[in-house]
C-alpha positions as CSV (number, residue, x, y, z in Angstrom):
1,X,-43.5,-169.4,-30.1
2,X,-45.4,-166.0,-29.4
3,X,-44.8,-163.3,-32.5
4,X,-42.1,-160.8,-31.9
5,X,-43.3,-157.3,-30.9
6,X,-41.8,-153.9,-31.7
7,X,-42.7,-150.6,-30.7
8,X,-41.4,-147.7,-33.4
9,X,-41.4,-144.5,-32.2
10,X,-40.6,-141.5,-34.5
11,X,-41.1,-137.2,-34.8
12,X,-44.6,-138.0,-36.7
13,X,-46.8,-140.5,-38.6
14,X,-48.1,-140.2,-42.1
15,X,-49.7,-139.1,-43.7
16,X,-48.3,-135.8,-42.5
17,X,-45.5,-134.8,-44.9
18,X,-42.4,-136.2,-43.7
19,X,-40.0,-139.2,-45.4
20,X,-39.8,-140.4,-42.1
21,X,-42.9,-141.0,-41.3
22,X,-43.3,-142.6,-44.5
23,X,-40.5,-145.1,-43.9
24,X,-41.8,-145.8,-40.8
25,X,-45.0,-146.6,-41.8
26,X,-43.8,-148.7,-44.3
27,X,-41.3,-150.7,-43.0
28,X,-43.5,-151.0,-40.4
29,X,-46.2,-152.9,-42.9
30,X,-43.8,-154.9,-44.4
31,X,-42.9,-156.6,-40.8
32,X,-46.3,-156.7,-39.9
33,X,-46.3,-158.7,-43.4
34,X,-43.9,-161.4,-42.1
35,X,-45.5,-162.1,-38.6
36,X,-44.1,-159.3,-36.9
37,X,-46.6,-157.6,-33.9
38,X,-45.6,-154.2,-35.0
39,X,-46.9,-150.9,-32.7
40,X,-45.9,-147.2,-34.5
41,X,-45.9,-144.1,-31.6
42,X,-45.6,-140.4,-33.5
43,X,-44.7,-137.9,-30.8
44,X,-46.0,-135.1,-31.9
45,X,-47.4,-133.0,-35.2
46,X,-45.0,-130.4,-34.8
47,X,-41.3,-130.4,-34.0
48,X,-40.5,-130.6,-30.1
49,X,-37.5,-128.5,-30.1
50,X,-39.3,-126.4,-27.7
51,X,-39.5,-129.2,-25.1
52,X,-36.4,-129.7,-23.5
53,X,-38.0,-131.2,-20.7
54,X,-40.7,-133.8,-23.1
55,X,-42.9,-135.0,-20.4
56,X,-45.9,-135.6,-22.6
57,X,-43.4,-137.2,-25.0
58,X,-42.5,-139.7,-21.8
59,X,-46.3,-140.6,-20.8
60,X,-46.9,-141.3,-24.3
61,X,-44.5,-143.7,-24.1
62,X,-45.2,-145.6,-20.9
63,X,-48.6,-145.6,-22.0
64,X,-47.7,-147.5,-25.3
65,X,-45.3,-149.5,-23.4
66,X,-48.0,-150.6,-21.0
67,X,-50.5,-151.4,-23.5
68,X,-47.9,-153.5,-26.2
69,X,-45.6,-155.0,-23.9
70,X,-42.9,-154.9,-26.6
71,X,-40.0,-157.1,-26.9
72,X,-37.8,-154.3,-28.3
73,X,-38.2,-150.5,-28.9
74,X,-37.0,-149.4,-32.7
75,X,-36.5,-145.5,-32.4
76,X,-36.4,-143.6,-35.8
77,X,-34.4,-140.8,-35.0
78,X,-33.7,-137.5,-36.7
79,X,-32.7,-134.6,-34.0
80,X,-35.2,-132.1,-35.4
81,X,-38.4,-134.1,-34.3
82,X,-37.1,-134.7,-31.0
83,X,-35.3,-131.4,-30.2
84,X,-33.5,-131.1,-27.0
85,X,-35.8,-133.6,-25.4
86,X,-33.4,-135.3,-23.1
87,X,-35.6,-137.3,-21.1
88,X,-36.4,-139.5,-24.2
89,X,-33.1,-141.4,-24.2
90,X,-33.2,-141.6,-20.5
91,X,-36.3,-143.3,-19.8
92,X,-34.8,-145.6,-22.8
93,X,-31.8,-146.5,-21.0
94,X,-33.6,-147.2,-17.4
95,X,-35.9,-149.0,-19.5
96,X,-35.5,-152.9,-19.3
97,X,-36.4,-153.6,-23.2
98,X,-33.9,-153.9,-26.3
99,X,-33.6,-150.7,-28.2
100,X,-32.5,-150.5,-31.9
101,X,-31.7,-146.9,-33.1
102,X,-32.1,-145.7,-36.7
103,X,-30.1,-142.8,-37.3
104,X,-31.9,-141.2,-39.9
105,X,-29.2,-137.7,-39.8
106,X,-26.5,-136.8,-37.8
107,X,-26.6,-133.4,-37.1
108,X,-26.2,-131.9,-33.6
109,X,-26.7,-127.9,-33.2
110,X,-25.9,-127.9,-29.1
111,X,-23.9,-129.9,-26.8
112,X,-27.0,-131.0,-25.0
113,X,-28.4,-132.7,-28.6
114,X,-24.6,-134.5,-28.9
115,X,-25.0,-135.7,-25.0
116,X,-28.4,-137.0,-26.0
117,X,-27.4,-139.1,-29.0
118,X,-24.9,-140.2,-26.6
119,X,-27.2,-141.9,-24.6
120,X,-29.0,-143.1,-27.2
121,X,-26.0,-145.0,-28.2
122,X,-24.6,-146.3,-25.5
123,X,-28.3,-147.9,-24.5
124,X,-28.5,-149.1,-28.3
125,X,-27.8,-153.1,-29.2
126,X,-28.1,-152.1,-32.8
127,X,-27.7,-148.5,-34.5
128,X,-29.2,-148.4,-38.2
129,X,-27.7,-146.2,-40.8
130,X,-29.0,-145.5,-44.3
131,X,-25.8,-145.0,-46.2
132,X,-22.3,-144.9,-45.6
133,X,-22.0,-141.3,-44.7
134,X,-23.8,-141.5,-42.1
135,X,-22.0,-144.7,-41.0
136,X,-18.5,-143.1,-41.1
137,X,-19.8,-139.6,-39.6
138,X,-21.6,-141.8,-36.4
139,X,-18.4,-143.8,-35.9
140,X,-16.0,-140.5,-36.5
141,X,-18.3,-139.0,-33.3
142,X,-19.2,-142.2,-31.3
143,X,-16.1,-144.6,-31.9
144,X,-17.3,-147.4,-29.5
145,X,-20.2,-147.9,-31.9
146,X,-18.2,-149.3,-34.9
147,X,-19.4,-152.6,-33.9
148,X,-22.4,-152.0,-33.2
149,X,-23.6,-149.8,-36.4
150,X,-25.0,-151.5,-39.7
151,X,-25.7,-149.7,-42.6
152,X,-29.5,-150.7,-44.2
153,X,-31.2,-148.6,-47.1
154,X,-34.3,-147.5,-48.0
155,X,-37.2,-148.3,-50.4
156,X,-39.0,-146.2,-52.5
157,X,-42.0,-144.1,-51.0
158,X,-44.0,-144.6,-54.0
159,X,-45.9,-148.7,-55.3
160,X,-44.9,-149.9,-58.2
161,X,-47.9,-149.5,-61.2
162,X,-49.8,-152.6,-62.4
163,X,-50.1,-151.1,-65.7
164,X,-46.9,-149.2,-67.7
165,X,-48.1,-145.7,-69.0
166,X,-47.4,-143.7,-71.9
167,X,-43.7,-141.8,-71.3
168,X,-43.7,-137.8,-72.6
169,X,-40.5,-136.9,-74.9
170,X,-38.1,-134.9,-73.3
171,X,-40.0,-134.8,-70.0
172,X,-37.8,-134.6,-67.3
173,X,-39.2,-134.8,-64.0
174,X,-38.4,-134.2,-60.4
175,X,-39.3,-135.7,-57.2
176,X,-39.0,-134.9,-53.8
177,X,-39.7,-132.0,-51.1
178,X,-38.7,-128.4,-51.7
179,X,-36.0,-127.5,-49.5
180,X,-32.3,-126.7,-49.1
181,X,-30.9,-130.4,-49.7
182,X,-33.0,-130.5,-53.3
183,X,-31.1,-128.8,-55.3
184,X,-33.6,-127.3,-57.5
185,X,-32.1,-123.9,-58.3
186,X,-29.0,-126.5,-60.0
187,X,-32.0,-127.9,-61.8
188,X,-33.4,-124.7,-63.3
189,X,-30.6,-123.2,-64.3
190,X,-29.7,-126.6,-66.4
191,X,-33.3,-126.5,-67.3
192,X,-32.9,-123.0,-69.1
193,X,-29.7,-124.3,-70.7
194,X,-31.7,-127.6,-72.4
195,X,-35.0,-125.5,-73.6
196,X,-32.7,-123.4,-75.8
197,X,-31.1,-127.1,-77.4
198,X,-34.6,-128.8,-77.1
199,X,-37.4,-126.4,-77.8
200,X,-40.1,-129.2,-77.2
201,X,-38.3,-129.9,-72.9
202,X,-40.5,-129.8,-70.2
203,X,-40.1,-129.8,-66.6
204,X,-42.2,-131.9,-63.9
205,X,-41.8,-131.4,-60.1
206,X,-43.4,-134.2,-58.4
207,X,-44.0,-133.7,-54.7
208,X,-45.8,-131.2,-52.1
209,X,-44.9,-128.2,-52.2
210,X,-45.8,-125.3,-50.1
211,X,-47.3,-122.6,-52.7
212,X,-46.5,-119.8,-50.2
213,X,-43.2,-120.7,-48.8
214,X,-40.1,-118.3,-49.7
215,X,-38.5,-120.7,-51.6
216,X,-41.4,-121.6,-54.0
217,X,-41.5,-118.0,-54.4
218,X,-38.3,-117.2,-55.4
219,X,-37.8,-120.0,-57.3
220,X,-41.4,-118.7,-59.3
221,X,-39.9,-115.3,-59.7
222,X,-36.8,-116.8,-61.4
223,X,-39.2,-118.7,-64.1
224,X,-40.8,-115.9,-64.5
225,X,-37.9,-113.5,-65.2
226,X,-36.5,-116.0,-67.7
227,X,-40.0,-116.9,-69.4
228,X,-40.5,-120.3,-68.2
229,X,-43.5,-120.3,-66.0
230,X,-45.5,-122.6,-68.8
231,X,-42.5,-125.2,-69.5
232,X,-42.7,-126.1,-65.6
233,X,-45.4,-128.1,-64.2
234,X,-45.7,-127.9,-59.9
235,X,-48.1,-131.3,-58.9
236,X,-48.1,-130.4,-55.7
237,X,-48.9,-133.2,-53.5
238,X,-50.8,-135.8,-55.1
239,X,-51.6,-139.7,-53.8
240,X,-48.8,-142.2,-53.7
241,X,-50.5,-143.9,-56.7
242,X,-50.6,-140.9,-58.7
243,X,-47.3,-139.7,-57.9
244,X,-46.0,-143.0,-59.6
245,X,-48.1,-141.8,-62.9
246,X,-46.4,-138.8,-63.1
247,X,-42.8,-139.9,-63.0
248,X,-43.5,-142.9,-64.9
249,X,-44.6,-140.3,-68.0
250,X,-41.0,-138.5,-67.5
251,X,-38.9,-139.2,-69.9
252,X,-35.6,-138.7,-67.5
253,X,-35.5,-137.9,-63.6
254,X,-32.9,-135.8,-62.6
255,X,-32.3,-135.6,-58.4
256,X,-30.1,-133.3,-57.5
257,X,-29.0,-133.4,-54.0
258,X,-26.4,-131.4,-52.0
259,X,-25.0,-134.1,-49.8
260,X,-25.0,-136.2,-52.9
261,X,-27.2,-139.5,-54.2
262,X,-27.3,-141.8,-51.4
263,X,-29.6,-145.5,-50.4
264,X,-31.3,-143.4,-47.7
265,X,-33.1,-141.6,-50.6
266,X,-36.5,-142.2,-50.9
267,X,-37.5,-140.4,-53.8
268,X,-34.1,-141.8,-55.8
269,X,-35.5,-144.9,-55.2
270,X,-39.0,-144.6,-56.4
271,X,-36.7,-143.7,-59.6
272,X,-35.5,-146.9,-59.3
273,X,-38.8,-149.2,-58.6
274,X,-40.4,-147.4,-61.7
275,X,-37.6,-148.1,-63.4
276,X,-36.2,-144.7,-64.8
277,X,-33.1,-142.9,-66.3
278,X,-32.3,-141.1,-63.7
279,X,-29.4,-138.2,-63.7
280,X,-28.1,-137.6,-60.1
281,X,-25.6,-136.0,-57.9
282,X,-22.3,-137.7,-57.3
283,X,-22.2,-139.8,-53.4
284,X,-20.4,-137.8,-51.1
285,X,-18.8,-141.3,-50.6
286,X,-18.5,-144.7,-52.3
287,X,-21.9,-146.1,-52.6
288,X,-21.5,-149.1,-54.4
289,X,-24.2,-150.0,-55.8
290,X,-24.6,-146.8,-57.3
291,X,-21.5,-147.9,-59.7
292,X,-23.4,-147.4,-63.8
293,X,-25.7,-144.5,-62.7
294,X,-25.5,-141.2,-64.6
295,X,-23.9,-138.9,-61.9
296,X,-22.9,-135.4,-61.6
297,X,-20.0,-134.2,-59.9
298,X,-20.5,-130.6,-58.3
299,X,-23.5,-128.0,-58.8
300,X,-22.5,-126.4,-62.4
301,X,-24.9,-125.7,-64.2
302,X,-23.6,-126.8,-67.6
303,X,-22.5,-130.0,-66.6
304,X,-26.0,-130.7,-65.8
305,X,-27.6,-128.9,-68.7
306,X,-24.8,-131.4,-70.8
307,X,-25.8,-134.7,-69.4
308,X,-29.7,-134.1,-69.6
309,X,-29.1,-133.3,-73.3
310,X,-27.1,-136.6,-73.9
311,X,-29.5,-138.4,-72.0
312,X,-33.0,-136.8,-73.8
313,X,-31.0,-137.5,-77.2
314,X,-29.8,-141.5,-76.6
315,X,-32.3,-144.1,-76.3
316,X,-29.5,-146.9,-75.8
317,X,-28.6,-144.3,-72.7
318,X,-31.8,-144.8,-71.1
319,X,-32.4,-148.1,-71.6
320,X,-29.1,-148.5,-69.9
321,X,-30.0,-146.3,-67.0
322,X,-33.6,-148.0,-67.0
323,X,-31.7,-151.5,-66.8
324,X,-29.6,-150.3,-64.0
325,X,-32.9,-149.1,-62.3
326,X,-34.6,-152.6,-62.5
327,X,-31.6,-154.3,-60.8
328,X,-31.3,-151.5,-57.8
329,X,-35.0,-151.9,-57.8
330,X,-34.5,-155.3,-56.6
331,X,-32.2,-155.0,-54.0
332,X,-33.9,-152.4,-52.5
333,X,-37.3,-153.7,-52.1
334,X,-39.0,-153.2,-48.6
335,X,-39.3,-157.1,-48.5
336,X,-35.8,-157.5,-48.7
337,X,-35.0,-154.9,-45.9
338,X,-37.9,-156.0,-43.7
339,X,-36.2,-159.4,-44.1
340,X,-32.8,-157.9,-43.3
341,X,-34.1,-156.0,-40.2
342,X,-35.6,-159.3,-38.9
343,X,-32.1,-161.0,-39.5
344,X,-30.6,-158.5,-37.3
345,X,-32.9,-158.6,-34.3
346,X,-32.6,-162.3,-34.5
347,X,-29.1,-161.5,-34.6
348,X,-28.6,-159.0,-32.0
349,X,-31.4,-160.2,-29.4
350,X,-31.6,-164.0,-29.5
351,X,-33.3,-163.8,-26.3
352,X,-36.5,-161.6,-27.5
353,X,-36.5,-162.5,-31.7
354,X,-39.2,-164.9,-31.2
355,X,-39.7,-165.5,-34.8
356,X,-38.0,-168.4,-36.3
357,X,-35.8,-168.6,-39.4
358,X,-38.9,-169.8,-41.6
359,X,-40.3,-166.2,-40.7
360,X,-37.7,-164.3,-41.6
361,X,-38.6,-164.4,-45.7
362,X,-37.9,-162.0,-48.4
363,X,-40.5,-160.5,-50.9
């Protein structure tokens, strides 16, 4: 019985600096892992919400197509890599292979970007979600995909180290992109709050970071106005590996997140496969899984300041939170959501899964 074949397509490919791409890629390994033929197209290295037409975006993909014959297409969709491209989920439908969405957002800023997704659902076998926000917001907007739509999360975007390191008291670290979602300014302001409790606190934040970007800026101006420049330490982007070192040596993470802590988090989850106390933002809705973690409801300032303080002062706390870390670890391992993702296309195309149940195994 010939391997299964899937074509992913998605905005970009790593190791440009997008979670995406990142997933992509590995998920994408992982299947490869279990006898999976696995093909990965990235559109473009820029956003294509200036193409509303996309006919590079459409030879690119007959191209690919031609070359890997795939048994099903698996489209990693966010609506800000593919813009008003509306071509894209046409060619899809007149295409005669399986497609599998995964609906990394759902977010639509025209009528034309809603009529895409449109398409893109009703051509779908098999719509992936992340958490179950975006579950209940696709079904609110597309009610005839209810039974079609199943919710999958992610794994960390960070390897697990071979070796433990050293962990720095009262260390708290962040990890993750600088942007709008991460609340940061929530952070900082909790941060002042702590260094006047604990003297000795120091801030990490993990993760690429544009040094000349307005946000970076201001946020800079703030620590300097307050005289905290030298308690915060900016990595800037570092390797995978290394980026495991430095949250390893934290002593607590703390994730803010304004749509709240969700499975679709990338950088909560490398919390969790390093195994971390981790402080984090309440779910928007009921993840759970999630039941045990240290969570924050809301964006003051002082609750957050409150529970970092607990947390830095109880070791039976963190060994807690570590202990609930381990166990999320493990459900969340790319093995086991390659090995769910192969259940499903077994699942939902009989005809094209040609990989048998011995495949389908779990790492």
């Amino acid at each position: 019985m010939s391997a299964l074949r899937i074509l992913f397509i998605s905005g970009k490919l790593s190791p440009q600096v997008c979670g995406i791409a990142a997933y992509t890629e590995i998920l994408a390994r992982n299947l490869a892992d279990q006898g999976v033929q696995v093909g990965h197209l990235g559109l473009s290295k820029k956003p294509l919400h200036r193409s509303i037409i996309g006919t590079k975006l459409i030879l690119m993909l007959i191209q690919e197509v031609a070359h890997r014959r795939p048994t099903l297409i698996h489209l990693q969709y966010e609506a800000f890599s593919f813009g008003q491209s509306f071509l894209l989920p046409l060619f899809l439908a007149l295409l005669p292979i399986p497609l599998v969405v995964t609906q990394h957002e759902v977010f639509h800023r025209n009528w034309l970007e809603k009529f895409r997704d449109s398409l893109l659902a009703k051509k779908a076998r098999l719509i992936l979600v992340n958490d179950q926000g975006r579950k209940a917001d696709f079904i609110r907007l597309f009610p005839s995909t209810e039974e079609k739509i199943v919710c999958v999360g992610v794994g960390s975007n960070v390897p697990k180290l071979s070796r433990p390191v050293p962990i720095q008291k009262n260390l708290i670290g962040f990890f993750g992109f600088l942007n709008a979602v991460k609340r940061l300014d929530v952070l900082f302001s909790a941060f002042e709050e702590v260094v006047h409790a604990i003297p000795s606190a120091k801030l990490r934040i993990v993760g690429a970071i544009d040094f000349q970007s307005e946000e970076f800026l201001k946020l800079q101006a703030w620590l300097k106005a307050k005289n905290l420049e030298a308690k915060v330490e900016w990595t800037g982007r570092v390797s995978d590996q290394k980026a495991s070192e430095l949250i390893s040596e934290c002593e607590l993470m703390v994730l803010p997140f304004l749509d709240g802590a969700s499975p679709r988090r990338g950088s909560l989850q490398a919390c969790f496969l390093l195994e971390k106390a981790v402080l984090t933002s309440q779910p928007v809705r009921t993840e759970a899984d999630f039941i045990g973690l240290a969570l924050v409801e809301g964006f003051n300032s002082k609750d957050w300041s409150n529970r970092i303080k607990q947390i830095l002062s109880r070791a039976d706390l963190r060994l807690e939170l570590e202990s609930i870390s381990r166990a999320l670890a493990e459900k969340y391992s790319w093995g086991q959501i390659a090995g769910r993702h192969l259940s499903l296309y077994s699942e939902r195309f009989p005809h094209c899964a040609a990989i048998s149940e011995e495949k389908i195994q779990v790492r």
